[in-house]
N, C-alpha and C positions, 0 to 999 in steps of 0.2 A: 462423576468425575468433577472437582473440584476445578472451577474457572477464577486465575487471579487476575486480578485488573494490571493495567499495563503501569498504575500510578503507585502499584505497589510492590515492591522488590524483595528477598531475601537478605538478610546482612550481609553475607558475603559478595551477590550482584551488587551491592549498593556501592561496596569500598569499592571493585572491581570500576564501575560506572566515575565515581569520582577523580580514581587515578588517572582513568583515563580519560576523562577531560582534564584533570591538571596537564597530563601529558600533551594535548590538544593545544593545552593555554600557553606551552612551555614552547613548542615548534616554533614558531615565529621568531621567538627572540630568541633563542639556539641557533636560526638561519641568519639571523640579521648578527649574531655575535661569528657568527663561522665566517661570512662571507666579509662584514666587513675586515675581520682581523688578516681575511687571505689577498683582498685587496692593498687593505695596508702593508703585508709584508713583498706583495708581489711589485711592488714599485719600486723598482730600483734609482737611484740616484745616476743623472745623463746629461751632460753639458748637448746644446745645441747652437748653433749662430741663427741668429733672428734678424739680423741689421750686417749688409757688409758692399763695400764700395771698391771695386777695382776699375784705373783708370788703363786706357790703353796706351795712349802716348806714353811713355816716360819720363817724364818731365826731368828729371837729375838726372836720367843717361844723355838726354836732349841739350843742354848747356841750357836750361831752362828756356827754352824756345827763339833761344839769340843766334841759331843757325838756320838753314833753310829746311822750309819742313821736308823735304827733300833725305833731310840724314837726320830725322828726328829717327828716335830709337824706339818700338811699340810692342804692345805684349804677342807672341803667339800662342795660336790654340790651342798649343802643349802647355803651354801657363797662365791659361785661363784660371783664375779662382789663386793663384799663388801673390803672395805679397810681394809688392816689389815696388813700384810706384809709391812717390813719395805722401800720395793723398790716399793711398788704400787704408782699411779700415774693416773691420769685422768688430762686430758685438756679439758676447755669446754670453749663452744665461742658463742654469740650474732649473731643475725642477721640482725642489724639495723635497724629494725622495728617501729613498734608505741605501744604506750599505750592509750588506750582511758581515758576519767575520772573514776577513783576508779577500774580501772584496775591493773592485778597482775600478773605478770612471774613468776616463783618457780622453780627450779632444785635443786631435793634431790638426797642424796648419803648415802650409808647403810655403818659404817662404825662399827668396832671391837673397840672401847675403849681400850689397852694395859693394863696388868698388867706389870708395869716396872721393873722385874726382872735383866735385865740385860740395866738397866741406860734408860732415858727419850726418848720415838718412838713417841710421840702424832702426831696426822696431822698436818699440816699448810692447812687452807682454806683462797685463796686470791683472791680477785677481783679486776678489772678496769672496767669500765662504763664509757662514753662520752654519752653526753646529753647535748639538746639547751636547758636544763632548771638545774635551782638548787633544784626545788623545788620536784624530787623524794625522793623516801626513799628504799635506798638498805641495804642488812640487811645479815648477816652471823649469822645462830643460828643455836646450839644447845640446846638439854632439859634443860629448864628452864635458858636461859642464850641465848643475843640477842646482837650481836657488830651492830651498825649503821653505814654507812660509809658517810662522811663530803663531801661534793662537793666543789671545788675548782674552779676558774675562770681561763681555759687554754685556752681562746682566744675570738676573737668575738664573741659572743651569744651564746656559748659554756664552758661546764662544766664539772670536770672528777672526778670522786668519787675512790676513791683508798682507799684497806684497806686489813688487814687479821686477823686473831684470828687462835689458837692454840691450842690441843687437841684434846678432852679431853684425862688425865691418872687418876689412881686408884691406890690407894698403896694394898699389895697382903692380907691386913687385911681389903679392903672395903664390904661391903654386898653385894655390886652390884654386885662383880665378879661370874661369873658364868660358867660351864664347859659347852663346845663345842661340843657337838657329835658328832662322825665319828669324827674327827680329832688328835687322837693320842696321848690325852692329853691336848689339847690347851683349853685357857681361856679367859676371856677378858667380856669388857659390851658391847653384842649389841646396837648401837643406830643409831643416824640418823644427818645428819648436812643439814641446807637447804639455797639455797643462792636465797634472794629476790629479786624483784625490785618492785614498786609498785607506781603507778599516783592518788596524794590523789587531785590532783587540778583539776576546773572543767574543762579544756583544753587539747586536744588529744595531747599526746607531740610524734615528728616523732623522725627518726634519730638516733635511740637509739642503743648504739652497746657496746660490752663488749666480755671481754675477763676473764676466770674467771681458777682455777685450782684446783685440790687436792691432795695433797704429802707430804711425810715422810720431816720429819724436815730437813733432809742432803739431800734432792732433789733439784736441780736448773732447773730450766726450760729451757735452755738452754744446758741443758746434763752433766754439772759438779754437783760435790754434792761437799757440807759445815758443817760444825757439826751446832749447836745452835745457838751458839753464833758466829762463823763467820762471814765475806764478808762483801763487801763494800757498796752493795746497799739491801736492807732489812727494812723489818717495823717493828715495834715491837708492836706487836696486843697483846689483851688479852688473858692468856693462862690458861685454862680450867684444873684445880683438882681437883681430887676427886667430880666432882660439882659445884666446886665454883671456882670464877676467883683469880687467883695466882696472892700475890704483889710480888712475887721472882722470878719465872722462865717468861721468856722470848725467844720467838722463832726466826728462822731468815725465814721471810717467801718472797718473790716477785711476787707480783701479774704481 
């Protein structure tokens, strides 16, 4: 019987042996291309708050504290985390993500609508978004009322949607106004503001990243504050009365 050494193969073993170490050599990076492309697509695009200040007193339901603190106006534990105070403040921020086709991100915030007693508190809600495409649709709404934001071309294949809108107030004769339990007298419209982003095209769009806020009109996001009409850098978004969008006031907001 005919003994072959281990160092010597048939031609057929030999291709056999080859392929399969190419195949051997091929695994790794077949896992590393599988897994990261399923990472990449599994990450979806999601606003979060990272920064956000709510006071309790009320300072604007309070006659800014020129009465006894006795009838100051303060938040209750039903509207914990709701905007309403005139120093509240929320930062919220993207995580460059993706959106699939006819996919949708949404980050709502429960905000007090102002009776403006003591002169104009409405919020500023402002956005920035960057995106390799123009063709999203980011959106700043409140009830019954919807600001779009415009995409602009800031650079190679890349696109940056910037915008804000204003509100909403009530004047202290609207029906909407309603009294506040547990809080010491205070008033105002429960409502809601919600900031979109949304992929109406059929192509998964990556990359998507944003940076977004919610704040009393004389807030800067950089720690100063401005009255209304102030400051040098600011949009001048739609501002929400009574319901309907105001052709007279105008906020100073900076996304």
């Amino acid at each position: 019987m005919h003994l072959r050494s281990d160092c010597k193969h048939t031609f057929g073993e030999t291709v056999f042996i080859l392929h399969r170490r190419r195949l051997i050599l091929a695994l790794p990076i077949l896992f590393l291309l599988a897994t990261s492309t399923s990472a990449y697509a599994q990450t979806p695009f999601a606003w979060w708050a990272y920064n956000a200040r709510f006071g309790f007193y009320i300072e604007q339901e309070s006659a800014f504290y020129a009465i006894p603190q006795s009838q100051w106006v303060y938040r209750s534990s039903a509207l914990a985390g709701c905007h309403w105070e005139l120093d509240d403040m929320q930062q919220i921020t993207g995580n460059g993500g993706s959106l699939d086709p006819g996919g949708t991100s949404v980050y709502t915030a429960c905000i007090i609508a102002d009776d403006p007693k003591y002169g104009i508190w409405g919020f500023n809600y402002g956005i920035t978004l960057s995106a390799p495409s123009p063709a999203l649709v980011a959106t700043i709404s409140l009830p019954g009322f919807t600001h779009r934001l415009t995409a602009v071309k800031s650079g190679n294949n890349n696109w940056t949607y910037t915008g804000c809108a204003s509100g909403p107030i009530y004047t202290s004769s609207s029906p909407d106004i309603v009294n506040l339990p547990n809080t010491n007298g205070g008033s105002g419209v429960p409502t809601r503001v919600t900031l979109s982003v949304s992929n109406p095209t059929k192509f998964t769009v990556h990359n998507i990243s944003s940076s977004a806020f919610i704040a009393d009109g004389d807030y800067q996001a950089n720690g100063g504050e401005w009255d209304w009409f102030g400051g040098a850098n600011y949009c001048r978004g739609p501002f929400i009365a009574n319901g309907t969008t105001s052709p007279v006031f105008y906020a100073d907001a900076q996304p």
